[in-house]
C-alpha positions as CSV (number, residue, x, y, z in Angstrom):
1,X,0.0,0.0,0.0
2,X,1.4,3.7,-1.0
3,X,-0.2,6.9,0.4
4,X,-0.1,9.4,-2.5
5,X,3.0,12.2,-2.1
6,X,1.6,15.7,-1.1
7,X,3.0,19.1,0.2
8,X,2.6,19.6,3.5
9,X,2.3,23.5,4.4
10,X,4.4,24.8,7.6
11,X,1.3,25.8,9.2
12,X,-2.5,24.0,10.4
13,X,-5.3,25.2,8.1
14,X,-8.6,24.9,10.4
15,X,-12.1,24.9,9.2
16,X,-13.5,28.1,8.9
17,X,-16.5,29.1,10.1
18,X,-18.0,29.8,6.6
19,X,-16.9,26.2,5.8
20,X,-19.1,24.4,8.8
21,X,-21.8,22.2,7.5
22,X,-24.9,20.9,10.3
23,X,-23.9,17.6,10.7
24,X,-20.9,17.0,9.4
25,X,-18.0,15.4,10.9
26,X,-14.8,17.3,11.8
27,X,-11.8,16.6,13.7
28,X,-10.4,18.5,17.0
29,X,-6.6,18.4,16.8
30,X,-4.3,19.5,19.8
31,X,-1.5,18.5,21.1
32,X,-0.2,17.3,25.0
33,X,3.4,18.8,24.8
34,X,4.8,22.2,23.0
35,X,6.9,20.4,20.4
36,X,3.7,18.7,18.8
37,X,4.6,15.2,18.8
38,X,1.7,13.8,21.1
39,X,-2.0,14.5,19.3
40,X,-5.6,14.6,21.2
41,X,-8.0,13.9,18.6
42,X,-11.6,14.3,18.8
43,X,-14.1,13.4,15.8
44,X,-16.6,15.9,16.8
45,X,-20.1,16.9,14.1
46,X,-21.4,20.3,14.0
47,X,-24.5,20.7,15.2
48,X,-25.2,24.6,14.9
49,X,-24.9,27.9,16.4
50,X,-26.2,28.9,20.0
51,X,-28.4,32.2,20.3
52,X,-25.3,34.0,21.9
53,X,-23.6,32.8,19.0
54,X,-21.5,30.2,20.2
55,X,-20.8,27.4,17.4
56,X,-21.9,24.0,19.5
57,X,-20.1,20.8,18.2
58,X,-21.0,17.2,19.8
59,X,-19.0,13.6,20.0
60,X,-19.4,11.8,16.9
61,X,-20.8,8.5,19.0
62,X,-23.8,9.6,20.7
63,X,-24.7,11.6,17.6
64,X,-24.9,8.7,15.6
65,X,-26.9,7.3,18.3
66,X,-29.4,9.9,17.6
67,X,-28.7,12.1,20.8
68,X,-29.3,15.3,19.9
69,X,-28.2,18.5,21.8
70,X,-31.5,19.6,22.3
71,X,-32.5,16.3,24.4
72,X,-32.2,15.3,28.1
73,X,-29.0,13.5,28.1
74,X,-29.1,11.7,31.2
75,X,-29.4,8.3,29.2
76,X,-28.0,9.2,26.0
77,X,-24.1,10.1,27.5
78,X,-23.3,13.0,25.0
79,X,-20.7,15.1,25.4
80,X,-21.2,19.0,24.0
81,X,-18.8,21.6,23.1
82,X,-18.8,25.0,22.2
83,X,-16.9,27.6,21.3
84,X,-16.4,31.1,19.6
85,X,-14.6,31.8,16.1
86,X,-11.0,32.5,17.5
87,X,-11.3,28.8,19.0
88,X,-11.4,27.4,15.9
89,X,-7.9,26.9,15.3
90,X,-8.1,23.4,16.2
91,X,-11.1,22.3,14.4
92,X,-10.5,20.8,10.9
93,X,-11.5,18.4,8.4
94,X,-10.8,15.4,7.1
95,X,-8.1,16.2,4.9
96,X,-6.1,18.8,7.1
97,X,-6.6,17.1,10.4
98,X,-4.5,14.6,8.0
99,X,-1.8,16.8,7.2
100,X,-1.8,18.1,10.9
101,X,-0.7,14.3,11.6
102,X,1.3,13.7,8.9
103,X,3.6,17.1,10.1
104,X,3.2,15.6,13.6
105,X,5.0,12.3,12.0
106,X,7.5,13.8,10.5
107,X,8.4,15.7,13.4
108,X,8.0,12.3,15.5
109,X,10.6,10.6,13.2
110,X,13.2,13.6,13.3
111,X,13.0,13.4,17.2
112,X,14.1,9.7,17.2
């Protein structure tokens, strides 16, 4: 098996909020130390804005579950997140939560 070749750029590209589509899965990328070598990741689906504003994302399993955020969750074991536009430098898609992790390898491997 070969991954196709591709340029990574020196910097994460996050979702913007123009980009955001109701239910549709993207990715939460951090990262537990400075150098980026150890990734959190979180599939998380957008589920809409708040009144105040606030963009509200949910875990991936108890949305496909059917939980939705506007339901008692006492059963249903959904976990909610929200945040404003200048937190979404962690949230991407498919595609660039990819090249987060493949920048995130190749530091891996130069640290060996």
């Amino acid at each position: 098996m070969r991954f196709e070749a591709r340029e990574l750029k020196p910097y994460a590209e996050p979702v913007s909020v123009n980009e955001l589509k109701l239910g549709k899965e993207y990715f939460s990328v951090t990262f537990v130390d400075d150098e980026g070598c150890i990734p959190i990741i979180d599939t998380l689906i957008f589920t809409g804005k708040t009144d105040e504003g606030l963009l509200r994302f949910q875990d991936v399993v108890s949305y496909r579950r059917g939980v939705r955020p506007d339901e008692d969750t006492a059963e249903g074991h959904a976990t909610f997140y929200e945040c404003t536009e200048d937190q979404m430098n962690v949230i991407f898609d498919y595609e660039r939560a990819l090249d987060v992790l493949m920048c995130c390898s190749l530091k891996r491997r130069d640290r060996a």
